[in-house]
Structures are given as C-alpha cells and as structure tokens.
Steps between C-alpha positions, in 0.01 A plus 500: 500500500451453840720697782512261762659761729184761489261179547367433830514105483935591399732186521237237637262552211762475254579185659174352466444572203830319339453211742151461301659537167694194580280290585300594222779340304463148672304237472425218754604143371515147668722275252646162515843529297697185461873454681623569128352840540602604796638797329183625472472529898803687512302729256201483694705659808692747260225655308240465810326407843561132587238396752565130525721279369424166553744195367303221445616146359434567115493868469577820681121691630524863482288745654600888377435782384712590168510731216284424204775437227636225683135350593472506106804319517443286747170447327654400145748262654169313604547509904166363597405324754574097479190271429 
C-alpha cells in the first residue's frame, strides 16, 4: 500500500500515475460509421477522446481515442472504412 502523504513525489505522482492508467485503457481508432450509426459517435464521445469528427457525404469519419469494449463493438458492427 502506498502512503502517498510520506512519498516525496505526493499528489502530482499520484496523478500521473492514474492519468497513465487511463490511457492504458484506450485505444486509438479512425472509423467510418454510417448516418444510421451515428449512435455510435455519441458513444465514441461518451466512453472516450474524440479527435476529429469529420461528416462526409456517405458516412461520418471519426478520429478518437475510445475504450476497448466499444472498439470491439464498433468492430463487430463492421465499421470499416468504405471501398
């Protein structure tokens, strides 16, 4: 058990180390989800880091950083990228 109050590094450490534990739990994705789907970008901004979000004529391009359940998800509901 650590006692963050005895530790020289305190507060800021602690800090560092859960903002690295996050983003441990993230995973970069670029997807191109369908208007039908657009519930899946209001996921995308729930459950992580949108970067871009692009709205392009036949889908909606996504640029984030989300949790991996829902890039499983995403993943099974076949979001890949347009031929």
């Amino acid at each position: 058990m650590l006692h963050f109050g005895q530790e020289s590094r305190g507060i800021p450490h602690l800090i560092d180390r859960m903002v690295a534990t996050l983003r441990m739990l993230l995973v970069p994705v670029e997807l191109h989800i369908p208007y039908d789907r657009s519930d899946l970008v209001a996921q995308c901004y729930e459950y992580g880091r949108v970067h871009k979000a692009d709205y392009q004529t036949e889908y909606i391009h996504v640029e984030a950083d989300i949790t991996r359940d829902l890039a499983g998800r995403v993943g099974r509901s076949e979001m890949n990228s347009p031929d």
